[in-house]
C-alpha positions in Angstrom: 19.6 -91.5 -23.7 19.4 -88.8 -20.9 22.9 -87.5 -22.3 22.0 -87.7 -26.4 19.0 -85.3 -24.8 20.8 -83.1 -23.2 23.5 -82.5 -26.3 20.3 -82.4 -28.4 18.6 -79.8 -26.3 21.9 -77.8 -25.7 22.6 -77.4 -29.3 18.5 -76.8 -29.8 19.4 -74.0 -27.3 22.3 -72.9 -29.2 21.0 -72.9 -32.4 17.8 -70.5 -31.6 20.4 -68.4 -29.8 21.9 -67.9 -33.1 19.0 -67.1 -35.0 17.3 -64.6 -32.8 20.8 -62.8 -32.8 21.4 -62.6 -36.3 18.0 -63.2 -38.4 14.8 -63.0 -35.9 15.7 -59.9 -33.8 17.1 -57.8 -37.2 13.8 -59.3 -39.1 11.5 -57.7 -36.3 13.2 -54.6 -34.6 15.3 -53.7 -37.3 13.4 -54.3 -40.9 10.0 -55.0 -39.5 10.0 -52.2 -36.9 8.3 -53.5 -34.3 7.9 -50.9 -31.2 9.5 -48.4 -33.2 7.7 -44.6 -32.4 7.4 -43.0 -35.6 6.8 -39.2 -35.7 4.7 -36.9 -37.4 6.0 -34.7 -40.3 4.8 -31.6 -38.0 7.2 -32.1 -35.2 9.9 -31.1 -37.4 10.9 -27.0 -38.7 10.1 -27.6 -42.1 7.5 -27.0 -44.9 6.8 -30.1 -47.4 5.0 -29.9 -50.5 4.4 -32.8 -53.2 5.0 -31.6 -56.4 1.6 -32.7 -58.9 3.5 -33.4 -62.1 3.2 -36.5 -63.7 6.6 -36.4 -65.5 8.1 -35.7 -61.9 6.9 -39.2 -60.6 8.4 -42.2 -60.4 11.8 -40.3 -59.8 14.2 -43.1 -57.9 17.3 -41.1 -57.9 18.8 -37.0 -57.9 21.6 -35.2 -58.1 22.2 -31.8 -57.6 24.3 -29.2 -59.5 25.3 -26.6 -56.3 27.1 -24.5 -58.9 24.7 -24.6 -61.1 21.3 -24.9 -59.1 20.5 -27.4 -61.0 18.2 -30.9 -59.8 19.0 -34.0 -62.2 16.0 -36.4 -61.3 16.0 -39.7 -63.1 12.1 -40.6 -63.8 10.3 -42.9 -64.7 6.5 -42.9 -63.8 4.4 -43.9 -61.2 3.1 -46.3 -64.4 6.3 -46.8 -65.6 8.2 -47.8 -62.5 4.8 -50.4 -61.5 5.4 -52.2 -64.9 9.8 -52.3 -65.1 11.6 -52.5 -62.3 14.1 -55.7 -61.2 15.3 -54.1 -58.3 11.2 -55.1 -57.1 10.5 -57.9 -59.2 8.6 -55.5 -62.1 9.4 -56.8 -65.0 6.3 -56.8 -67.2 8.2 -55.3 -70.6 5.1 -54.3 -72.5 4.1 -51.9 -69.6 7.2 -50.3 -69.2 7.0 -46.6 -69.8 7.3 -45.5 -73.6 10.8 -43.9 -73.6 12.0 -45.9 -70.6 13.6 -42.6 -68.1 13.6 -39.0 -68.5 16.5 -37.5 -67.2 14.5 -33.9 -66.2 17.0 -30.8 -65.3 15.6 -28.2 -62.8 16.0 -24.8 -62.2 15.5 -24.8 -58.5 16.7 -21.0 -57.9 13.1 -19.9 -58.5 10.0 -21.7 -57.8 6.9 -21.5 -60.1 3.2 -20.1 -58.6 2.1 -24.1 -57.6 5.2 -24.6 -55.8 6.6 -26.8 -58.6 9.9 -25.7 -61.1 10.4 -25.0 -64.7 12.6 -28.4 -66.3 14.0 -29.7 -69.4 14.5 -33.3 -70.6 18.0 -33.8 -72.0 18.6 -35.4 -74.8 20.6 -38.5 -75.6 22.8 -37.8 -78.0 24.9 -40.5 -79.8 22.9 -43.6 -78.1 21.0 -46.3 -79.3 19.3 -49.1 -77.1 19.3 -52.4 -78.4 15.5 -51.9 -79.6 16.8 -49.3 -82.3 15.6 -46.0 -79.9 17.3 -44.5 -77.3 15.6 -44.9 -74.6 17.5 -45.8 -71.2 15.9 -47.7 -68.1 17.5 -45.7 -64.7 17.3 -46.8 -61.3 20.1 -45.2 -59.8 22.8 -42.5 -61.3 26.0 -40.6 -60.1 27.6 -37.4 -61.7 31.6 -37.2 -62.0 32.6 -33.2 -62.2 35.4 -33.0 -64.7 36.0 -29.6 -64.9 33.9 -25.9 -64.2 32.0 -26.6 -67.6 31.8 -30.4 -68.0 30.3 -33.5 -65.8 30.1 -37.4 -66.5 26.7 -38.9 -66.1 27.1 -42.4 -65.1 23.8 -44.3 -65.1 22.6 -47.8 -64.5 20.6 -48.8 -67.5 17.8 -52.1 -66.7 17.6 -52.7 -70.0 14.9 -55.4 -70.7 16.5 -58.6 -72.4 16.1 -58.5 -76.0 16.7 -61.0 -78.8 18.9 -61.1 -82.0 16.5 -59.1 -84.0 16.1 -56.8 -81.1 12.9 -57.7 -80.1 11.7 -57.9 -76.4 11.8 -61.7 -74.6 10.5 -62.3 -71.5 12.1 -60.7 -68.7 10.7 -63.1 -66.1 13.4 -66.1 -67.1 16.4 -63.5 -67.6 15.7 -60.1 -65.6 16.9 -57.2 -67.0 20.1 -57.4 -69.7 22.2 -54.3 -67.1 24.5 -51.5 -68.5 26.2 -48.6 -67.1 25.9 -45.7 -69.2 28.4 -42.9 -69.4 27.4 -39.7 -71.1 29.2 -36.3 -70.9 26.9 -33.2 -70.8 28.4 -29.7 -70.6 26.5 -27.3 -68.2 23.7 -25.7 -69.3 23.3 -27.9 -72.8 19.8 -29.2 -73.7 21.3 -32.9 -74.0 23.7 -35.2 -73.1 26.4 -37.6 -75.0 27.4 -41.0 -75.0 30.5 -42.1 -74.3 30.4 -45.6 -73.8 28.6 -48.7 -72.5 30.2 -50.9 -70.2 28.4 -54.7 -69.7 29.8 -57.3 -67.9 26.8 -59.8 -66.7 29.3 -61.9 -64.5 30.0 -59.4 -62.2 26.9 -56.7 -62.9 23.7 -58.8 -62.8 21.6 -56.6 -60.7 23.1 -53.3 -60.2 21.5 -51.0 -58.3 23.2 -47.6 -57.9 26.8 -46.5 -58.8 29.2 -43.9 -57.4 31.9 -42.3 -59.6 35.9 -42.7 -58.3 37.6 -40.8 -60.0 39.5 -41.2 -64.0 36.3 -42.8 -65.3 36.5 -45.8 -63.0 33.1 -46.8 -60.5 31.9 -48.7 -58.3 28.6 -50.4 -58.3 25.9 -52.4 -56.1 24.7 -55.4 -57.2 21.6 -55.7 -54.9 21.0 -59.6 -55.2 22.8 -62.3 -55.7 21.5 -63.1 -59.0 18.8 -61.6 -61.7 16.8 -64.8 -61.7 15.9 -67.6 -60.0 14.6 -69.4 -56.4 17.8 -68.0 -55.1 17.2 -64.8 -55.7 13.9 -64.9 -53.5 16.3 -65.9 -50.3 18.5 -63.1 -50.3 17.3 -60.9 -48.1 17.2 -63.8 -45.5 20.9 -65.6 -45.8 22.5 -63.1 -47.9 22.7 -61.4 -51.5 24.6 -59.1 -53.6 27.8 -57.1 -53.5 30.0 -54.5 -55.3 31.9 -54.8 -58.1 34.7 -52.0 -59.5 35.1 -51.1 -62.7 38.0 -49.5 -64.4 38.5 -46.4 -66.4 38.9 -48.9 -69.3 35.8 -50.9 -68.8 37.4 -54.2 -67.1 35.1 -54.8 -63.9 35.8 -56.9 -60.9 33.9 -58.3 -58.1 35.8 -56.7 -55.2 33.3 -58.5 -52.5 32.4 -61.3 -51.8 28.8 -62.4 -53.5 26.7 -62.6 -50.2 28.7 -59.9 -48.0 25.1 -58.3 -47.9 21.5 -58.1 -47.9 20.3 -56.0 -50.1 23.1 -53.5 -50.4 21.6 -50.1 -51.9 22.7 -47.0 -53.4 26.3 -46.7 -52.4 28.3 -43.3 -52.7 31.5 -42.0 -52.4 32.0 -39.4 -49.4 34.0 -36.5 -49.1 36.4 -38.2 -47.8 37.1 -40.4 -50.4 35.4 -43.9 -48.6 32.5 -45.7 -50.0 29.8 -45.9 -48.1 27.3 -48.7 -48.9 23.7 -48.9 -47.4 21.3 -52.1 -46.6 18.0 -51.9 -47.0 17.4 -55.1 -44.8 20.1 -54.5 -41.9 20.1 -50.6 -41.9 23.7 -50.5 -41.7 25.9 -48.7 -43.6 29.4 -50.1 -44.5 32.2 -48.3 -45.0 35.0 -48.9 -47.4 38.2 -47.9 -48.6 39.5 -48.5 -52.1 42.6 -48.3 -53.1 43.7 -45.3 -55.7 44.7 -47.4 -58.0 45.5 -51.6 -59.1 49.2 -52.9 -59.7 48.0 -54.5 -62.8 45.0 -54.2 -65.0 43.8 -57.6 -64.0 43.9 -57.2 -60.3 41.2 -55.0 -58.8 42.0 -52.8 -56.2 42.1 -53.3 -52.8 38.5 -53.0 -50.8 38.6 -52.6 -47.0 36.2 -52.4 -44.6 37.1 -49.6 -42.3 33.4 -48.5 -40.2 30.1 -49.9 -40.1 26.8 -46.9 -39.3 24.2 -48.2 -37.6 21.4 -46.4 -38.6 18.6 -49.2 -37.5 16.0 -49.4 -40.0 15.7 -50.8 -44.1 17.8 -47.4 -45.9 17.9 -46.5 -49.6 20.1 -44.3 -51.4 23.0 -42.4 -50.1 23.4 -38.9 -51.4 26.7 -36.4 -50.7 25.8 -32.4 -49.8 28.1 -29.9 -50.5 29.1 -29.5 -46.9 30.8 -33.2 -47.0 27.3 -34.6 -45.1 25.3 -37.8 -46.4 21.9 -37.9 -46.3 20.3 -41.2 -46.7 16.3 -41.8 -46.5 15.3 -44.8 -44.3 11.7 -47.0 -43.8 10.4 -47.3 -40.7 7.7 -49.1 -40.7 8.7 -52.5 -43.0 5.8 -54.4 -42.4 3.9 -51.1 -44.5 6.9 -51.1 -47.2 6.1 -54.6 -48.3 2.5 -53.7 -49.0 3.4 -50.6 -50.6 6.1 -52.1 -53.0 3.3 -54.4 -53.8 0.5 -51.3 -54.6 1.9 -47.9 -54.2 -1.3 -46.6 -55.3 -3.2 -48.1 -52.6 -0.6 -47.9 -50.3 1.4 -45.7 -48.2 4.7 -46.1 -47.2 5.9 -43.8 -44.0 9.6 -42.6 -44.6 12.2 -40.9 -42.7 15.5 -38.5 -43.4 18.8 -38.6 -42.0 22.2 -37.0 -42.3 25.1 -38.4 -40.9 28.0 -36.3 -40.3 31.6 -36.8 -39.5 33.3 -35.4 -36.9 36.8 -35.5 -35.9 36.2 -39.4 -37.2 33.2 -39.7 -35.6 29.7 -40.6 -37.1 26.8 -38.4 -35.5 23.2 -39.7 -37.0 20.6 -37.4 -36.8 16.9 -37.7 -37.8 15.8 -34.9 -39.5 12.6 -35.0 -40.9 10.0 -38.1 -40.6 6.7 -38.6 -41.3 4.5 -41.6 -39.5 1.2 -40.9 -41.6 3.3 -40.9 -44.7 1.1 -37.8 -46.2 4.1 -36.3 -47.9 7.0 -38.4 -47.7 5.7 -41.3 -49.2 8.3 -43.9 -50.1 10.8 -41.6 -50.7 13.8 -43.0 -51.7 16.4 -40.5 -52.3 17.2 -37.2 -50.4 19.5 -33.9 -51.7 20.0 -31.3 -49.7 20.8 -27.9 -51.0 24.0 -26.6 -48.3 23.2 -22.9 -49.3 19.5 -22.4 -49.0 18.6 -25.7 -46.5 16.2 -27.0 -48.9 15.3 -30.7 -48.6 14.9 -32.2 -52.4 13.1 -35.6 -52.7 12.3 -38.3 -55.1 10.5 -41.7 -54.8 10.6 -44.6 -56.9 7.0 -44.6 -57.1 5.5 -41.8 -55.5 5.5 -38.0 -56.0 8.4 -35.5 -56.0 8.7 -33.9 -52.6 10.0 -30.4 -51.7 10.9 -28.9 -48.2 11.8 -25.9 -47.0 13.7 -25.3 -43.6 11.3 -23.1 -41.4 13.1 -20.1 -40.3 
């Protein structure tokens, strides 16, 4: 009896060893941030300014034109994001935003009197949704440069499920029916055009962000393990979602494993060619390679993991500057996100910016801008930095568009 005790209690022993090392102590110092010392937006040399447009809300994701000076921002609506988004569990249809996402292009060399910049909506030219219009649903984009006068838009579409007459079904049993949109758009042009639509619900069910490769091939996020379902509700506790590649001819491939992550975010490729995938629950970033190319068309390429970043805290989207840095907004207080994700308007969420460098193979994290009372960075979710002028260029899934300028 004494003996069955004592295996009973070792393994008891064992067990919550276990746990607290890889679910407790990530849940409370990591996601929760419990302890952590947040600081205040003033401690750091820059000026920040929320940008009071209504069409420049709801903005998840950016992409900036150096050569152009030129901001993409995907948006949506402080509205519009509330009613459709999977990646949160918003799936009320009928609420979406009319139009689904504007993709806005600004002028960012000169700044109007409020502070704010002058910006065109482009045009989708050559698309139609299922519903008949051509509206698009974006979370999260990437831009391929093809040559001095021509880039690739590639942009995940959460289209909302539709039936055989084209008519909207309930989201809530399906989630969203995901695309990846490719449009070309030559510099400078007031729209954009489709090139083609590439669906494949086996191995994109709930993609997140995707980062261009190279030749018209991508890689992509899918940040839980399915669109549906009780499973879905466990993933960020045992593990959910992955990546999946997809060729220059449209034939996509899981290239990990299903649960290799919780909550993997929006990936990118770096300078340096390696694909570096954020987690919003672990604050890691993983690093990949991927091979240049398959042997055959039905074998995906090779995708190794090379590095792991540990940044410490729940991270969103990755963004490249022109200097070959990453910068990559993080949460530090997660006990504040949940509320927030749950009523933005009621609800702050403090945020915090960092850029990760590499030198001579080494990873150097550095926080540079953070804000504990969350009165300008407010849920930010994506960060681009401008390499010529400094210029810190932020957008939030639900919140405001956020400027900041480095203080001389």
């Amino acid at each position: 009896m004494a003996r069955g005790g004592f295996i009973f209690g070792s393994l008891f022993a064992v067990f919550g060893a276990v746990f607290w090392q890889l679910m407790l102590r990530d849940l409370l110092y990591v996601t929760l941030g419990v302890g952590r010392v947040i600081q205040s937006v003033d401690e750091f040399p820059y000026k920040c300014r929320k940008i009071t447009d209504k069409r420049l809300s709801g903005c998840e994701d950016l992409w900036l034109d150096d050569q152009q000076s030129i901001l993409y921002a995907a948006c949506a609506s402080t509205e519009g994001r509330l009613a459709w988004n999977e990646a949160v569990m918003k799936l009320n249809v009928s609420a979406r935003r009319k139009g689904g996402t504007e993709v806005l292009a600004l002028s960012i060399d000169k700044s109007l009197p409020d502070g704010s910049f002058s910006y065109r909506a482009l045009q989708l030219d050559n698309f139609l949704s299922p519903t008949g219009d051509s509206s698009v649903d974006i979370l999260g984009f990437d831009v391929e440069i093809i040559d001095k006068h021509t880039v690739h838009f590639y942009l995940t579409n959460q289209r909302p499920p539709v039936d055989a007459q084209g008519k909207h079904i309930d989201a809530t049993k399906l989630g969203a029916n995901a695309t990846i949109e490719v449009f070309e758009h030559r510099r400078g042009a007031k729209s954009m055009k489709h090139l083609r639509t590439v669906w494949d619900p086996e191995t994109m069910y709930t993609p997140n962000n995707v980062a261009a490769v190279g030749n018209g091939a991508f890689v992509v996020t899918n940040d839980h393990s399915k669109s549906f379902g009780l499973r879905k509700s466990f993933d960020n506790y045992i593990g959910g979602g992955g990546v999946t590649y997809c060729s220059p001819t449209s034939t996509c491939f899981p290239i990990t494993p299903p649960r290799t992550f919780r909550m993997p975010n929006g990936l990118a490729r770096g300078a340096d060619g390696l694909i570096y995938v954020p987690s919003t629950i672990t604050g890691t970033i993983s690093v990949f390679s991927l091979a240049s190319s398959a042997e055959s068309a039905s074998i995906p390429p090779a995708f190794t993991l090379v590095d792991t970043i540990h940044v410490g805290m729940p991270l969103d989207n990755l963004a490249l500057d022109a200097s070959g840095d990453l910068w990559i907004p993080g949460f530090p207080n997660g006990a504040q996100v949940m509320k927030w994700t749950e009523d933005p308007v009621g609800n702050k969420s403090p945020a915090t910016v960092w850029r990760i460098k590499k030198v001579e193979g080494v990873y150097e994290l550095e926080k540079v801008l953070e804000d504990r009372e969350a009165a300008v960075l407010n849920g930010i979710t994506t960060v681009r930095h401008d390499a010529k002028t400094g210029r810190l260029f932020m957008g939030a899934v639900f919140n405001e568009f956020v400027v900041c300028d480095p203080i001389a």
